[in-house]
C-alpha positions as CSV (number, residue, x, y, z in Angstrom):
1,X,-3.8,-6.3,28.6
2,X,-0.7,-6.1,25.9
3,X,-1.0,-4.6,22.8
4,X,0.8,-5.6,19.8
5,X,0.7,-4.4,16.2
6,X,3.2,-5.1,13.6
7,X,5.1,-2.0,13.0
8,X,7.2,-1.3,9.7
9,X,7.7,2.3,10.4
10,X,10.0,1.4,13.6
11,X,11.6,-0.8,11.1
12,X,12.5,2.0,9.4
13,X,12.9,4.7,11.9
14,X,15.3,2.3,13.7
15,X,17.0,0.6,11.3
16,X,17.0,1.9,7.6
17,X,20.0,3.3,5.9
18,X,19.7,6.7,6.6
19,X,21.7,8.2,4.1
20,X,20.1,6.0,1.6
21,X,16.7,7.7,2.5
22,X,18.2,11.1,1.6
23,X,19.7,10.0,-1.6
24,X,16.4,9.1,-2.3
25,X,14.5,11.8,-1.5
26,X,17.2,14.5,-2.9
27,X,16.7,11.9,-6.5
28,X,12.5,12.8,-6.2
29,X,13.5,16.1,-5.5
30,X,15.1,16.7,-8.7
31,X,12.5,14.6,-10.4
32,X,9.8,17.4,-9.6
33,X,10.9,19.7,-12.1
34,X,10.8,17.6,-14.8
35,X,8.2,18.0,-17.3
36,X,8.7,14.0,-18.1
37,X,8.0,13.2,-14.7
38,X,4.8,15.5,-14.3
39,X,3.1,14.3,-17.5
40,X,1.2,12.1,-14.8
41,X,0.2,14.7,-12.5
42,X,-3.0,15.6,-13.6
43,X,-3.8,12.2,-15.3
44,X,-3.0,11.3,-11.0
45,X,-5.4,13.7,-9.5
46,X,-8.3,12.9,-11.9
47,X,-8.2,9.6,-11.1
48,X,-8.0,10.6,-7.2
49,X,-10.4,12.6,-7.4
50,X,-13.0,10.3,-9.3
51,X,-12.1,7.3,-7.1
52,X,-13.0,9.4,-4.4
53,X,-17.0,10.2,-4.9
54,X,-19.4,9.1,-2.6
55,X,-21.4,7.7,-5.2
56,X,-18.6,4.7,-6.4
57,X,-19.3,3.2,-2.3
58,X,-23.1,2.3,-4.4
59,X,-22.0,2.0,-7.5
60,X,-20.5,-1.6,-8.8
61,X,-20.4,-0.2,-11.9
62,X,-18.5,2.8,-11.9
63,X,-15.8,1.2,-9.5
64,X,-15.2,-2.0,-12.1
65,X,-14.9,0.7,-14.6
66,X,-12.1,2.7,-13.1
67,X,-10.3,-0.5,-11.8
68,X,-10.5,-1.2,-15.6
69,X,-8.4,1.9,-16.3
70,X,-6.3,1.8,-13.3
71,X,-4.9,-1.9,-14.6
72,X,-4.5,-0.6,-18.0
73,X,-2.7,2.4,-16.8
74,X,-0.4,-0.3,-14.5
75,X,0.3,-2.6,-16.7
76,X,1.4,0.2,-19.1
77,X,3.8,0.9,-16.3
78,X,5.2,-1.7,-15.5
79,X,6.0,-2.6,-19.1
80,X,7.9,0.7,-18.9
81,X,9.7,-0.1,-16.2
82,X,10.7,-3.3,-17.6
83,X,11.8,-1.4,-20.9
84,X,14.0,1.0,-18.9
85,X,15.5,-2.2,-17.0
86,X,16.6,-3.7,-19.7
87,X,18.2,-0.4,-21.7
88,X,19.9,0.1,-18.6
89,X,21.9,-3.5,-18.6
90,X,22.7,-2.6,-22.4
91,X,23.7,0.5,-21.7
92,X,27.1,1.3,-21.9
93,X,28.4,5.2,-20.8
94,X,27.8,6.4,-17.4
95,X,25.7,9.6,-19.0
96,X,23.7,7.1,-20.6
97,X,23.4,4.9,-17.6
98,X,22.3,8.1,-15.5
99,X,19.6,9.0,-18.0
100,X,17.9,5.9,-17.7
101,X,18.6,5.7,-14.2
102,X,16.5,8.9,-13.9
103,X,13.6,7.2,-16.5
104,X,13.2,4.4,-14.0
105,X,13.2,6.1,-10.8
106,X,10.3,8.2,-12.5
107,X,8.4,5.0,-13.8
108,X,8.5,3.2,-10.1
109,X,7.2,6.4,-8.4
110,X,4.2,6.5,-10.9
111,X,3.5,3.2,-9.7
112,X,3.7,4.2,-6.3
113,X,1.3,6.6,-6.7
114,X,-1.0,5.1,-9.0
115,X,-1.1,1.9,-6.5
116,X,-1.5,4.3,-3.1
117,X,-4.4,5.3,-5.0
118,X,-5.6,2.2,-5.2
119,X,-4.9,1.7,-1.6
120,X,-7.0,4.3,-0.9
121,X,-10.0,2.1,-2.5
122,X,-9.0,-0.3,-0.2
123,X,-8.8,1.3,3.0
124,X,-12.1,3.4,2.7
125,X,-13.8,-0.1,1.2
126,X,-12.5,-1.5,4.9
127,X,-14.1,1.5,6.8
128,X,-10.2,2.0,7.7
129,X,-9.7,-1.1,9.9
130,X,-6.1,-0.9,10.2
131,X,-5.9,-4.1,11.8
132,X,-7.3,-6.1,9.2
133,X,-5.9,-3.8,6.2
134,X,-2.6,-5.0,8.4
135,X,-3.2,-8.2,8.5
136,X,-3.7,-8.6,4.8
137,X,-0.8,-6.4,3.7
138,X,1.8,-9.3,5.0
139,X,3.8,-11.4,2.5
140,X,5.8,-10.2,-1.0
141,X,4.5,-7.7,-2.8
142,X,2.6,-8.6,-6.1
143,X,4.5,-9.0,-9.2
144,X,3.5,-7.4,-12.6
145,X,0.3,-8.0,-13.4
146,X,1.9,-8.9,-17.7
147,X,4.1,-11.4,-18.0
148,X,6.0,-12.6,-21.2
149,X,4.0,-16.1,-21.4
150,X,0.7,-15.3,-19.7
151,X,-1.4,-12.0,-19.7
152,X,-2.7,-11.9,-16.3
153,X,-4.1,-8.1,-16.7
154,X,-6.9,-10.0,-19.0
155,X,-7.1,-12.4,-16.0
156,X,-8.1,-10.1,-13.6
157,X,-10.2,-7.8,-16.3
158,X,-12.1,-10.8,-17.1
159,X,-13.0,-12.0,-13.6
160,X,-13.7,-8.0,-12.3
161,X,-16.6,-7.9,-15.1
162,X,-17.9,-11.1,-14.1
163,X,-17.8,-11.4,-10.2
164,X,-21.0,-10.6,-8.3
165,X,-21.0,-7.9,-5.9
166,X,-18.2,-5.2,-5.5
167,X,-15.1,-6.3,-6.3
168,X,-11.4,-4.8,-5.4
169,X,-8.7,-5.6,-7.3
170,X,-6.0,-7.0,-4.5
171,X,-3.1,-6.7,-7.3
172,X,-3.8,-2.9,-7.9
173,X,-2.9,-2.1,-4.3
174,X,0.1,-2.5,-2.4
175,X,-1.8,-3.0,1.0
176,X,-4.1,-5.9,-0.3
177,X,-1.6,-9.0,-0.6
178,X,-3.8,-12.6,0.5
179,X,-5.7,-13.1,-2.9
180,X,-6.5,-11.8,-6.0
181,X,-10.1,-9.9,-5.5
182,X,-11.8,-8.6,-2.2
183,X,-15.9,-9.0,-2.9
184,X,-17.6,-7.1,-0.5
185,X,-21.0,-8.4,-0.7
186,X,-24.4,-6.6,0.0
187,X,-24.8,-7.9,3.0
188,X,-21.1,-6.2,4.1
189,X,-19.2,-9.7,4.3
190,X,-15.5,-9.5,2.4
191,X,-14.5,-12.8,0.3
192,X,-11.2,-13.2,-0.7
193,X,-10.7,-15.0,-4.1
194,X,-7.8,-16.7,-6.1
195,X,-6.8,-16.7,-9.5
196,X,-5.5,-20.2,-10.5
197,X,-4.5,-22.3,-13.5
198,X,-3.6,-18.5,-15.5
199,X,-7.2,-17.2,-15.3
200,X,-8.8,-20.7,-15.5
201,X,-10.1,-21.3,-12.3
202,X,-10.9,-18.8,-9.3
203,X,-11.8,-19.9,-5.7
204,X,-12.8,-18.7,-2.2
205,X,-12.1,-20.1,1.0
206,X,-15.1,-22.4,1.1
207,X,-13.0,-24.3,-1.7
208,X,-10.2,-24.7,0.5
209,X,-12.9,-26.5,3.9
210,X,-13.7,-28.2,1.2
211,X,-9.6,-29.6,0.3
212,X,-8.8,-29.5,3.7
213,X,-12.0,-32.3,4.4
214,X,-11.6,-34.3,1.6
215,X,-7.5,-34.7,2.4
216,X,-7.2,-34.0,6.1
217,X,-4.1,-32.3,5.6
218,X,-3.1,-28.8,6.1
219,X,-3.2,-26.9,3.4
220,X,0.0,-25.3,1.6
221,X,1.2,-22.0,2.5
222,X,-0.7,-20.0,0.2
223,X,-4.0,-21.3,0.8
224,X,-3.2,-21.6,4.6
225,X,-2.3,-17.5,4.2
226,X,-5.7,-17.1,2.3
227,X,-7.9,-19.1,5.1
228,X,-5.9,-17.3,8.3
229,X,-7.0,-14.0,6.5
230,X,-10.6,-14.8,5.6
231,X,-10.7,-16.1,9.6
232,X,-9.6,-12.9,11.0
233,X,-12.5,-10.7,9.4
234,X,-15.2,-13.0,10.4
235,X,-13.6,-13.9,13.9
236,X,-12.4,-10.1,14.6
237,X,-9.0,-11.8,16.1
238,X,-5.6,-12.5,14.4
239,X,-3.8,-15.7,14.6
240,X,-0.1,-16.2,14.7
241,X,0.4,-19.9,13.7
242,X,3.2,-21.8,12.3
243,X,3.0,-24.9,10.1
244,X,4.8,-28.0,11.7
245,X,4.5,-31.2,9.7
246,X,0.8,-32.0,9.1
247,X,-0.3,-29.9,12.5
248,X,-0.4,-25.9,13.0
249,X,1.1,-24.4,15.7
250,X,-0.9,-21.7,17.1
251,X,1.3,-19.3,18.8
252,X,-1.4,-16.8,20.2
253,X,-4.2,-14.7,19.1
254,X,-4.5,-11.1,19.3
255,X,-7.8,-9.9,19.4
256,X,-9.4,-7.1,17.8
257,X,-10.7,-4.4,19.8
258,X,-12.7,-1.1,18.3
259,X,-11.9,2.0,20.3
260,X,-14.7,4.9,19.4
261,X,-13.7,7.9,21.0
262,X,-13.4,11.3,19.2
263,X,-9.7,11.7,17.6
264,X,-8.4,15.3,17.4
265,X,-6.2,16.2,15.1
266,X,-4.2,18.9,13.2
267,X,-5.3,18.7,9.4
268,X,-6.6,23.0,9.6
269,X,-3.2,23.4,10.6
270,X,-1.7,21.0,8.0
271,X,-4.2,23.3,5.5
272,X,-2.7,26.6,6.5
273,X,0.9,25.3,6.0
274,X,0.8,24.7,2.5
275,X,-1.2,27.6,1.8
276,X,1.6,29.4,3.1
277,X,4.3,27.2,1.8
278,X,2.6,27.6,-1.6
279,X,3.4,31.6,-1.3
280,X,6.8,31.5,0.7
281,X,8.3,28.2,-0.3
282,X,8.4,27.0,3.5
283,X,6.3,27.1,6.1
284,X,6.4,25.4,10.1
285,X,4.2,25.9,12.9
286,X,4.2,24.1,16.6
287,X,0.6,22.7,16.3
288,X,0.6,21.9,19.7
289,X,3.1,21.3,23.0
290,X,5.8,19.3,21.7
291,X,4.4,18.8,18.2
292,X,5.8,20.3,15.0
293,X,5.0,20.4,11.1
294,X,7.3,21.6,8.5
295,X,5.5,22.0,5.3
296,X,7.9,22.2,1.9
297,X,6.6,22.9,-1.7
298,X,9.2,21.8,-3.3
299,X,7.5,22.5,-6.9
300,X,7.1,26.2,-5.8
301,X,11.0,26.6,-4.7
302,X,12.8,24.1,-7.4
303,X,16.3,25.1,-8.1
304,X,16.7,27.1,-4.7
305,X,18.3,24.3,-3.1
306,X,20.6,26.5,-0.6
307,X,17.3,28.7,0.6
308,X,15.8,25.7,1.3
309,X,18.8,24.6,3.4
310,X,18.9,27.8,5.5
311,X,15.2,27.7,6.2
312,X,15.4,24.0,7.5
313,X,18.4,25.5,9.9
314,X,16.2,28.1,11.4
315,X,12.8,26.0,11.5
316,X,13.3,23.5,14.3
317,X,12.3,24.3,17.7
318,X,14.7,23.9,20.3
319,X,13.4,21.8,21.7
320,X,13.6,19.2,18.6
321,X,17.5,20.2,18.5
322,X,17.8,19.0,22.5
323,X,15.7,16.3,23.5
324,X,16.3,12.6,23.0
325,X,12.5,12.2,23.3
326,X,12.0,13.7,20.0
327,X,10.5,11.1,17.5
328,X,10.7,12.5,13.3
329,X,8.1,11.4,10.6
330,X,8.9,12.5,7.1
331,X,6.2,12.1,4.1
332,X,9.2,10.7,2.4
333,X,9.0,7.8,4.7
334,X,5.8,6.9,2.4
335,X,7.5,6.5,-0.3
336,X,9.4,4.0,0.8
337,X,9.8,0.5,-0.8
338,X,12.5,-2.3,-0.7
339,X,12.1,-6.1,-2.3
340,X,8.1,-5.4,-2.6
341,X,7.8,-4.3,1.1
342,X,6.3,-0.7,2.8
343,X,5.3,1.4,5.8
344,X,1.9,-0.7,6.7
345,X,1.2,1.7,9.3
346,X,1.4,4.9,7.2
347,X,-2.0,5.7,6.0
348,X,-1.9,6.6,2.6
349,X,-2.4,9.9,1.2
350,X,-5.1,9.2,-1.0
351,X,-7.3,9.0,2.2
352,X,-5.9,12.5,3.6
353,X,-8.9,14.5,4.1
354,X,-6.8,17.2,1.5
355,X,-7.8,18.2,-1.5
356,X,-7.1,15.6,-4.5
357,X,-4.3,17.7,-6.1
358,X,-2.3,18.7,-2.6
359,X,-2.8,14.3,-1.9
360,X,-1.1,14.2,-5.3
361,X,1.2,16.3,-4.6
362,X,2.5,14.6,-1.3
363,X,2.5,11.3,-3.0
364,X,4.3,12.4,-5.9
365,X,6.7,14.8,-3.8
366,X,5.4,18.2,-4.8
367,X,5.2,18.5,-0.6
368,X,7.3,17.9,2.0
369,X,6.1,17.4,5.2
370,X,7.6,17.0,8.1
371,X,6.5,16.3,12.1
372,X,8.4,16.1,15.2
373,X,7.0,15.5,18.5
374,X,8.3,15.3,21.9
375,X,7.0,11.9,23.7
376,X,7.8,13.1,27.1
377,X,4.8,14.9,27.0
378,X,3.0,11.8,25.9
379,X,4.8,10.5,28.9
380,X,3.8,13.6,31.0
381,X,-0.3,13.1,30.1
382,X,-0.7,9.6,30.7
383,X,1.5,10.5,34.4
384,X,-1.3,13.4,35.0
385,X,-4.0,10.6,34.4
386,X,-2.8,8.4,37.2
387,X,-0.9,6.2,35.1
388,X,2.6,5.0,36.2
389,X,5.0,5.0,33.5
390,X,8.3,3.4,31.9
391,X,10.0,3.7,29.0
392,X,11.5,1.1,27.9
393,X,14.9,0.8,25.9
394,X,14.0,0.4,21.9
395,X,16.2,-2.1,20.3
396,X,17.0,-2.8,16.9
397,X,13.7,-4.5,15.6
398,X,14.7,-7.4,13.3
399,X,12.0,-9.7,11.2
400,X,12.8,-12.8,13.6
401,X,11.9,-16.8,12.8
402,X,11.2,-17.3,16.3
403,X,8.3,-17.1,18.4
404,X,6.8,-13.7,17.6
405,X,6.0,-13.1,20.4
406,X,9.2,-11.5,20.8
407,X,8.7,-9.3,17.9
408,X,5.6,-7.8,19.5
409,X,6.8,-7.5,23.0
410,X,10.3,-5.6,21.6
411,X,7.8,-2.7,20.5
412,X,6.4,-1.4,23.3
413,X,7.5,2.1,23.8
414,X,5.8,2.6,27.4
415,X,5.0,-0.1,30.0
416,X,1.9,1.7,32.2
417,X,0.1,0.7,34.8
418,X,-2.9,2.1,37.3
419,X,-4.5,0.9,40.1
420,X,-7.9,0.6,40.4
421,X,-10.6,-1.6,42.5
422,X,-9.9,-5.0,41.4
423,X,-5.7,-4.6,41.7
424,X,-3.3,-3.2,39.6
425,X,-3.9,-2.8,35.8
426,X,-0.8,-3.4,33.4
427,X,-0.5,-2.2,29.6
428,X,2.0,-0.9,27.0
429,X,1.7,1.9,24.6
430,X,3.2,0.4,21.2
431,X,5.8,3.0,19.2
432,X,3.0,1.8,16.8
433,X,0.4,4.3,18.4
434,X,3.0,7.1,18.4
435,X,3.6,6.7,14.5
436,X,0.4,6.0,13.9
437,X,-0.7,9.7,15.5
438,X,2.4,11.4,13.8
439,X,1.9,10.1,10.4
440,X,-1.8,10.8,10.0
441,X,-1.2,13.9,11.8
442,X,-3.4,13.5,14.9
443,X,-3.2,15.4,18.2
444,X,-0.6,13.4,21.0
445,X,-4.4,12.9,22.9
446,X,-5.0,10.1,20.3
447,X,-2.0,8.0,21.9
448,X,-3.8,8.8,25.5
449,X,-7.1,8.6,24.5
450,X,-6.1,5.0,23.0
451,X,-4.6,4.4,26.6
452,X,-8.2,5.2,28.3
453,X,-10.4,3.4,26.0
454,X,-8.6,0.5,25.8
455,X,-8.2,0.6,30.3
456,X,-12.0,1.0,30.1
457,X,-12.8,-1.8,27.3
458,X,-11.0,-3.9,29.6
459,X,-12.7,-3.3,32.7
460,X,-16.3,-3.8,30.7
461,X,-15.3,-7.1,29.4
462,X,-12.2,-8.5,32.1
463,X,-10.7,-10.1,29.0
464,X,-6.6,-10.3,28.8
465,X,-4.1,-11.0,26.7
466,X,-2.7,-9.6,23.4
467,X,-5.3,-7.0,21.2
468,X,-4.9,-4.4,18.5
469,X,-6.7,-1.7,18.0
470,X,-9.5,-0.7,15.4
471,X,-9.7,3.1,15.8
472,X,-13.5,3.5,14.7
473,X,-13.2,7.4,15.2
474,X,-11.2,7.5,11.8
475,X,-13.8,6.7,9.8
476,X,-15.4,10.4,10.6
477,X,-11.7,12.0,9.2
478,X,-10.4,9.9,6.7
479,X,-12.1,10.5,3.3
């Protein structure tokens, strides 16, 4: 069995300009003491914390009603944002040029935020099936939702009062990206509509069997995005395909599998570091062998920029100053965003089983955490459960036009295997499953456990080939 998963965070963990990461973290940094910039803090964690209630999973209602806001609140934004883009060509001194710099940096982090919200609709609304969630996040990101010649916010307004069953607003988040609205119907079935001919018409997939009949030709890209997506929810696999001509060319599938086991994990720990970093500015703990979590309130310690630099010199272990095996994760890493794209496999922190103001505050930079972990003793675990292990050499990944199959195979972290009765069993653990443990905070045993329940599922079914994983057990965590 191979697993594959489309990873951004390697992208960036491999690849991204460092130094450009810093800038922009040091620029959020400085942003955090700026009344301007925390004019949206509480406005942020009201909205969390309403989107949030129990009650908005049953009521249609209340969730059209604070979709309503949230697009108001967006396009609002993103008008600013488009002001502040167009002083800055104007402008003409550099202090003048740094001012607005400084209003636009603010203006795209509020729509971070606001939309990781969102995202959090999304994701809880999917029962956290990062697989699909995945799936649907490919392709550019969604462009402002007003335009100069064509006031799509009404669009989507007019269609989220009017559409039966519980509808999502795809353009609000930055993880739903095939569509314009997600209905989840009573019956739990998700329908992915389109918006066409500016707010005119809107259609589902069964509109597009019905094209694809009538003309016997694939359809264009768009729609062909639209049907793969509605496929893999009711098929539970996902297709890699390629257009060629009039004819698809289906590279593989990889199938879905749900893994239910119990995930441990280190958010009492996570709770106890910001209390303390709240009272001493810093605070770091080894949570377990080989894992570590710096917490940072930077709003508690702005302005003390070189005690902040001593305490990072004395917080990491030794063992994260030695060991080539040592894999970071910084909540900065979340904020990341370049020409519309993000980390897929971060979840976001509007789901973070926190309160609503300290998920605020990571999203808006307030924290700063930090995790390290060792993956020898990944390695180590899976070698004390019977399993043989290799690690393979991590390349550069790069978004390739080839097969992509290549793209999937070039992330495995660990090629496994284990003998049992019927011969010798082969598998991979992804770098996927390692950043998907130390960005959600979860004990190394998730990336084990996955191992063993995946090895078992296996056996009970003697299925091969390419899957990724639905971890069922975060639906108990997440909130």
């Amino acid at each position: 069995m191979q697993t594959g998963q489309s990873n951004k965070i390697g992208e960036i963990t491999q690849k991204r300009n460092i130094q450009q990461i810093h800038k922009e973290m040091v620029e959020v940094m400085q942003l955090v003491g700026s009344p301007s910039y925390n004019q949206n803090y509480k406005p942020f964690i009201k909205t969390l914390f309403f989107s949030r209630l129990p009650i908005l999973k049953k009521s249609e209602l209340l969730m059209r009603g604070i979709q309503i806001g949230m697009l108001h609140r967006l396009a609002d934004m993103q008008n600013g944002l488009r002001d502040f883009n167009q002083q800055l060509s104007k402008a003409t001194t550099d202090s003048e040029k740094a001012g607005i710099e400084k209003s636009i940096l603010a203006q795209r982090q509020w729509i971070r935020v606001l939309q990781t919200i969102a995202d959090g609709i999304a994701w809880r609304n999917f029962e956290f099936d990062r697989p699909i969630l995945r799936h649907l996040s490919d392709g550019p990101g969604p462009g402002h939702i007003t335009q100069q010649d064509y006031d799509y916010r009404a669009a989507l307004e007019k269609y989220l009062r009017s559409l039966s069953g519980f509808p999502i607003v795809n353009d609000l988040t930055r993880t739903l990206r095939v569509g314009d609205f997600t209905v989840l119907n009573r019956d739990g079935k998700k329908i992915i509509f389109e918006i066409k001919e500016r707010g005119k018409v809107i259609y589902d997939v069964g509109q597009i069997f019905y094209e694809i009949n009538r003309s016997k030709a694939i359809p264009k890209p768009q729609k062909w995005r639209h049907l793969n997506a509605q496929m893999s929810m009711v098929e539970r696999k996902v297709r890699l395909t390629k257009k060629e001509g009039n004819s698809v060319k289906n590279f593989f599938e990889v199938k879905i599998v749900d893994l239910d086991f119990p995930i441990k994990h280190h958010f009492r720990a996570l709770r106890r570091l910001i209390r303390k970093a709240n009272r001493d500015g810093i605070a770091h703990e080894i949570v377990e062998e080989g894992y570590f979590i710096r917490v940072v309130a930077v709003d508690k310690i702005v302005g003390q920029s070189e005690r902040i630099v001593d305490a990072f010199k004395a917080s990491y272990p030794q063992w994260a100053k030695e060991n080539d095996t040592v894999i970071p994760f910084d909540s900065f890493n979340s904020f990341y965003e370049e020409n519309g794209q993000f980390t897929r496999n971060v979840v976001p922190y509007s789901v973070m089983p926190l309160s609503a103001k300290n998920c605020v505050r990571l999203m808006m930079g307030h924290l700063w955490v930090t995790v390290m972990v060792d993956t020898a003793i990944i390695e180590k675990r899976l070698t004390d459960m019977g399993w043989r292990v290799k690690k393979c050499d991590i390349q550069d990944r790069k978004i390739m036009d080839g097969d992509p199959k290549e793209l999937l195979e070039s992330e495995k972290f660990f090629e496994i295997e284990k003998d049992d009765e019927r011969g010798t069993f082969k598998s991979s653990v992804p770098i996927t499953d390692i950043m998907i443990a130390i960005s959600s905070f979860y004990s190394l045993d998730f990336v084990v456990n996955s191992v063993e329940s995946s090895y078992q599922a296996a056996k009970m079914t003697g299925e091969t080939g390419f899957i990724t994983k639905n971890y069922l057990g975060e639906r108990k965590i997440l909130v």
